[in-house]
SEMILUM-108232 format. One record per residue (C-alpha): residue in three letters; y, z negated, x. Coordinates in steps of 0.25 Angstrom, whole numbers, padded with zeros to 4 digits, always signed. Layout:
% residues N
ALAYZX;...
END
This chain:
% residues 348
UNK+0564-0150-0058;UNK+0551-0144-0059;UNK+0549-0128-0056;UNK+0551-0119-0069;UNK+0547-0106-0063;UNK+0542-0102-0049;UNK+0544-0087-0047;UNK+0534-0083-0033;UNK+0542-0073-0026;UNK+0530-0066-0019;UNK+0529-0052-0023;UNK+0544-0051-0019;UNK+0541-0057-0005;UNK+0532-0047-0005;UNK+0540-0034-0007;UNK+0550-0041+0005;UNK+0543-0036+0017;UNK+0554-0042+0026;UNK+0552-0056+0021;UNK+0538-0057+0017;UNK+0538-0071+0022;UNK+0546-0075+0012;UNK+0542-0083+0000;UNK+0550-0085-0011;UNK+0549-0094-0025;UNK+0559-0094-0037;UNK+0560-0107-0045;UNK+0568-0110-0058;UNK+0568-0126-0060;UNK+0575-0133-0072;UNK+0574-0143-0082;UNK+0580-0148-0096;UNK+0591-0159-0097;UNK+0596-0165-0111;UNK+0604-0175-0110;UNK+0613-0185-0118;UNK+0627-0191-0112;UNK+0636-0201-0120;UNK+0649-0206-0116;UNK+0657-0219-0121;UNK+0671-0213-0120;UNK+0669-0199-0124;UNK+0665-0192-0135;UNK+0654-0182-0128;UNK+0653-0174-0139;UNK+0638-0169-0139;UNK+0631-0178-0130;UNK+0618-0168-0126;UNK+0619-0160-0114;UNK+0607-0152-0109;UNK+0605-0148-0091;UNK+0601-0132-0090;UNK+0598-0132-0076;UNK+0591-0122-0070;UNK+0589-0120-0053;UNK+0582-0106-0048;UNK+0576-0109-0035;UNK+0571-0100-0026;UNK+0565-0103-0013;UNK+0559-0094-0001;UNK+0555-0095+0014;UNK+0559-0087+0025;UNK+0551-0082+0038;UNK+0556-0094+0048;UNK+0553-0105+0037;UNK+0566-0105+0031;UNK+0564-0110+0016;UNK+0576-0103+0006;UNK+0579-0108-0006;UNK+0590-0102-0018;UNK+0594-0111-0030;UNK+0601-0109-0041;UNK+0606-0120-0051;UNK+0611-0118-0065;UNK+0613-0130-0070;UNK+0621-0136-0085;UNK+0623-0123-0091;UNK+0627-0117-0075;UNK+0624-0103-0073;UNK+0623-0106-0059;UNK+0627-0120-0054;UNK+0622-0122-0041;UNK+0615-0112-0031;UNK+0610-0113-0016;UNK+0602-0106-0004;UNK+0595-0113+0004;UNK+0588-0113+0017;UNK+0580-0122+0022;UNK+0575-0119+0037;UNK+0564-0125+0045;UNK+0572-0131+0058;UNK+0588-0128+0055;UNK+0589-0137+0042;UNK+0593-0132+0028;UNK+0604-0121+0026;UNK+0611-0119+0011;UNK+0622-0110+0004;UNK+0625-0118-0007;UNK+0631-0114-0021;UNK+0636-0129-0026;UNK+0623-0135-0026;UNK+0632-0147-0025;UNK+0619-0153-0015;UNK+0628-0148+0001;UNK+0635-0157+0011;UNK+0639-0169+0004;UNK+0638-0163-0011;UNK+0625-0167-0010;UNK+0628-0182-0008;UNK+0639-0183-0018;UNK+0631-0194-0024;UNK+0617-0195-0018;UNK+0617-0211-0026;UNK+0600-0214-0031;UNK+0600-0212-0047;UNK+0590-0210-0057;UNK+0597-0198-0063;UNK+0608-0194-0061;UNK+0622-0198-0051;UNK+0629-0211-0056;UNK+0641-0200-0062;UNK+0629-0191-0067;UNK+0629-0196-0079;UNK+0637-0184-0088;UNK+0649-0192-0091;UNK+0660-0186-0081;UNK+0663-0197-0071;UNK+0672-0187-0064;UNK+0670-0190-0050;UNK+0673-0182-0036;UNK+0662-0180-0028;UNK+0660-0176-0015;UNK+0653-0164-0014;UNK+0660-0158-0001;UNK+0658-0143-0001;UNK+0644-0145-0011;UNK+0654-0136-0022;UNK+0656-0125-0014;UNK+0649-0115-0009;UNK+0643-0121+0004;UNK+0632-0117+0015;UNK+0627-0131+0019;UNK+0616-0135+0029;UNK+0606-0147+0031;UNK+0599-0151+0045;UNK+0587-0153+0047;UNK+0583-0168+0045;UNK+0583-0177+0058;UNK+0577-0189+0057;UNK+0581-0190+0044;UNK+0595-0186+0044;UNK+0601-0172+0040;UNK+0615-0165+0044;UNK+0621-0156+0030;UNK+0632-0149+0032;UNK+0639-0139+0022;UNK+0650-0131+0023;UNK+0659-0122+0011;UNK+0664-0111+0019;UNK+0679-0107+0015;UNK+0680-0113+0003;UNK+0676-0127-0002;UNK+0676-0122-0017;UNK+0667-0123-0028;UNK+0662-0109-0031;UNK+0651-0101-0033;UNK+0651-0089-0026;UNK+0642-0076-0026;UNK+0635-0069-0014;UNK+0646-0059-0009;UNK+0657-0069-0016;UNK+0665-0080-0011;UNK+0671-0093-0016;UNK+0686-0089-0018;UNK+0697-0097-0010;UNK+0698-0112-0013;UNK+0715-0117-0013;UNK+0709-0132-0010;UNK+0696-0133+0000;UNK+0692-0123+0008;UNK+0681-0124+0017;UNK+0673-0137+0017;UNK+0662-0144+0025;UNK+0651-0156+0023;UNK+0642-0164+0033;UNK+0632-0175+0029;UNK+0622-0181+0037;UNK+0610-0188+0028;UNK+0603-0197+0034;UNK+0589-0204+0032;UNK+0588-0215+0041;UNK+0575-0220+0040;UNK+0572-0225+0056;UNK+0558-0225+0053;UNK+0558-0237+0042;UNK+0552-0237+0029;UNK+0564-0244+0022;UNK+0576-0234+0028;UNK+0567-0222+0023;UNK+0577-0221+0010;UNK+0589-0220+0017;UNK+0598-0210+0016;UNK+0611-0211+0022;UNK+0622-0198+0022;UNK+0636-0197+0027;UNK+0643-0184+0024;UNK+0658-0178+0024;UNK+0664-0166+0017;UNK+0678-0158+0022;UNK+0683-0147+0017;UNK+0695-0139+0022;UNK+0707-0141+0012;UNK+0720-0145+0020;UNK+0732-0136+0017;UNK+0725-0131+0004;UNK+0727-0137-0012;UNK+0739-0127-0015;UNK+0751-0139-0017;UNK+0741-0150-0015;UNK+0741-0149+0001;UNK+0733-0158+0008;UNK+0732-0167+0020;UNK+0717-0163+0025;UNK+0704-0158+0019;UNK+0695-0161+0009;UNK+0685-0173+0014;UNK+0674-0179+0007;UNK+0663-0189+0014;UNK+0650-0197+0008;UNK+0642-0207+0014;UNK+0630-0214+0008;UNK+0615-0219+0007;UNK+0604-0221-0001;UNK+0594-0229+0001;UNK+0579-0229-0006;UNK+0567-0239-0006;UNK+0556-0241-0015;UNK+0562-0237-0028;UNK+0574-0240-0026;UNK+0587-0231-0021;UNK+0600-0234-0019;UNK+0612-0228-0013;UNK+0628-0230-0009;UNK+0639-0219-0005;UNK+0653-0217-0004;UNK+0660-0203-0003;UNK+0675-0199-0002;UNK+0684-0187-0003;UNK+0697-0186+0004;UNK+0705-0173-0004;UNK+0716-0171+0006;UNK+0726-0169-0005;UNK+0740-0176-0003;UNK+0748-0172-0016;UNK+0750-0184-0025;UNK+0741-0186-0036;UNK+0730-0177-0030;UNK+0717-0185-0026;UNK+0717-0191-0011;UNK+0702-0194-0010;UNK+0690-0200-0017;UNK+0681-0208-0015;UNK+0667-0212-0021;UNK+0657-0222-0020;UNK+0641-0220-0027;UNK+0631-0231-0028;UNK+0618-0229-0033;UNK+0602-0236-0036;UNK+0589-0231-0042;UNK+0578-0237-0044;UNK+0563-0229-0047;UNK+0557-0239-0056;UNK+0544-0229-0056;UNK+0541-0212-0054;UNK+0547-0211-0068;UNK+0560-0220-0070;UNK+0571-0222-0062;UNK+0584-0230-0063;UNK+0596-0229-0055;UNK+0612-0235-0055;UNK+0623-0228-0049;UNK+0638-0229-0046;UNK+0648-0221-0043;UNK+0664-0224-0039;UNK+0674-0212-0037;UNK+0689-0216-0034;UNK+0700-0205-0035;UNK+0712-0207-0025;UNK+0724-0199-0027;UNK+0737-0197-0018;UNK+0746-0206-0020;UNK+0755-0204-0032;UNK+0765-0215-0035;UNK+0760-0223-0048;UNK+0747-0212-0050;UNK+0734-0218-0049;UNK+0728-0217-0034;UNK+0716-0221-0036;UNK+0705-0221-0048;UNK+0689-0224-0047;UNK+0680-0216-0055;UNK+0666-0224-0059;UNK+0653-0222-0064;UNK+0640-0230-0065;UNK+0625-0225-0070;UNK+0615-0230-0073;UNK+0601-0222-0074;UNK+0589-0220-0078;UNK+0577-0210-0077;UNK+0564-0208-0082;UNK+0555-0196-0077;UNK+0541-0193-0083;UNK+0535-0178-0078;UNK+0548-0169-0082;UNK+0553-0177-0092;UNK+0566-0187-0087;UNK+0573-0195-0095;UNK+0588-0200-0088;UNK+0598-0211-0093;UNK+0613-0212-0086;UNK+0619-0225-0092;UNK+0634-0222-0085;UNK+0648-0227-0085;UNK+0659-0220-0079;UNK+0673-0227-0076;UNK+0685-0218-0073;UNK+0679-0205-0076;UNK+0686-0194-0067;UNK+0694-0203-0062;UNK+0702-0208-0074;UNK+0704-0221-0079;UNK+0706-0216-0095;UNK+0697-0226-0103;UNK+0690-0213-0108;UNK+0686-0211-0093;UNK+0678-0224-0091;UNK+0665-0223-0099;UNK+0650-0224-0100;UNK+0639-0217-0107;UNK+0625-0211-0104;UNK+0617-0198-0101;UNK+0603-0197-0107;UNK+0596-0185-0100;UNK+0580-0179-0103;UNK+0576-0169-0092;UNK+0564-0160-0094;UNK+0559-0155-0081;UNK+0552-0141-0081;
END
């Protein structure tokens, strides 16, 4: 989104003797969103929905190089949604306190499948699916490397409490009866080799585990709470295509509660020019539970999208053509559907 406001910072620096060095800009970035979504099983009501995101960015260097940068998202009627500090040194890689941004360890590849638009279960009619996020919903301090040839190390860490709070300076997250503390690694990868055709490669495998064993007040469990992803994606041309597979092992051993998932995401695009893309994506999610005599142990949750995208200056016009099988992991006829999004973004 393009800059709405840009607030130098000088005359401040220059009453703070002790950091003159430092130099600071405020940004506020936005942009209008109307959109359209119809459903072929449920009556919607009023179809129009409107986005009312705004992000307040402020950004600053210090003495040795190090850049800092403060955003702030409130987005779909959110006060505050999302917040973040980050620091971005010159030789010791990037540090960041993160406030849900949702974007640390592998929350940031919950689905990282090419579209024109918007994620395959993106389209505004509730597929219901468990992602996973690993500590990206907590509160978390997370760090990336510094790149070496072409592969990163990111690792993000929510200290005693894998809970999904916000909290204020001097304030804490309040006690968690199910995870508690909760770690991520992921090790992205670019493996070029010096050759033209590898130069779209990417290629990541991360895991997720978070301290739960003993906790769930009746619902004990056998371990901790274990999530991994794998997956590529590979550009050339106009072209882009991408595959990954993800699971999440629960821990829990009381019948009926959910043993594990797992997930699978395909995804194409295809630039036909700098204004119009295309894109198709699927998305598999199957729910398995402990065993519990004649109950269901097993249900997959589906959805397909079609997109497209046409961008001219800050004008974009999107289309999400979708179907959705299973919704939330029911298989009541109501819950398999398909319908479409209609979106006009105005950038400012």
């Amino acid at each position: 989104m393009n800059k709405l406001t840009k607030v130098g910072l000088s005359a401040l620096c220059g009453s703070l003797a002790s950091v003159s060095a430092y130099a600071g800009t405020m940004e506020v970035l936005g942009g209008a969103t109307a959109t359209y979504t119809s459903n072929s099983t449920k009556d919607t009501g009023n179809p129009i929905g409107m986005n009312s995101a705004l992000t307040f960015k402020g950004s600053g260097e210090l003495d040795n190089g190090t850049a800092i940068t403060l955003t702030i998202t409130g987005a779909d009627q959110g006060g505050y949604t999302s917040g973040s500090i980050n620091l971005a040194t010159p030789s010791l890689g990037t540090f960041n306190i993160n406030s849900r941004t949702g974007g640390a360890g592998i929350g940031g590849y919950d689905d990282k499948m090419p579209t024109a638009w918007e994620e395959s279960w993106g389209h505004g009619m509730s597929a219901g699916f468990d992602l996973q996020k690993g500590v990206a919903s907590a509160m978390n301090v997370n760090w990336t490397s510094p790149s070496f040839m072409g592969t990163t190390l990111k690792v993000a860490v929510a200290p005693g409490g894998n809970k999904g709070a916000f909290s204020n300076d001097k304030a804490v997250g309040g006690v968690n009866t199910d995870k508690q503390s909760g770690y991520d690694l992921v090790l992205d990868m670019n493996p070029s080799f010096g050759t033209d055709v590898l130069s779209g490669l990417n290629v990541w495998v991360g895991g997720s585990s978070t301290e739960k064993e003993g906790k769930g007040g009746t619902n004990q469990n056998l371990g901790d709470h274990e999530e991994v992803n794998v997956g590529f994606t590979y550009a050339y041309g106009p072209v882009k295509v991408g595959v990954q597979r993800m699971a999440e092992f629960t821990g829990n051993e009381s019948a009926g509660s959910v043993d594990f998932y797992k997930n699978l995401a395909f995804g194409i695009s295809f630039n036909v020019n700098d204004n119009l893309s295309l894109s198709y994506g699927e998305f598999e999610s199957q729910k398995n539970l402990v065993g519990s005599g004649s109950a269901d142990k097993s249900v997959t949750a589906e959805t397909q999208s079609f997109q497209v995208a046409y961008t001219m200056g800050g004008v974009s016009l999107k289309l999400a053509e979708s179907e959705v099988t299973n919704a939330s992991y029911t298989t009541a006829s109501s819950n398999t559907h398909d319908g479409r999004t209609i979106a006009l973004s105005l950038a400012f």
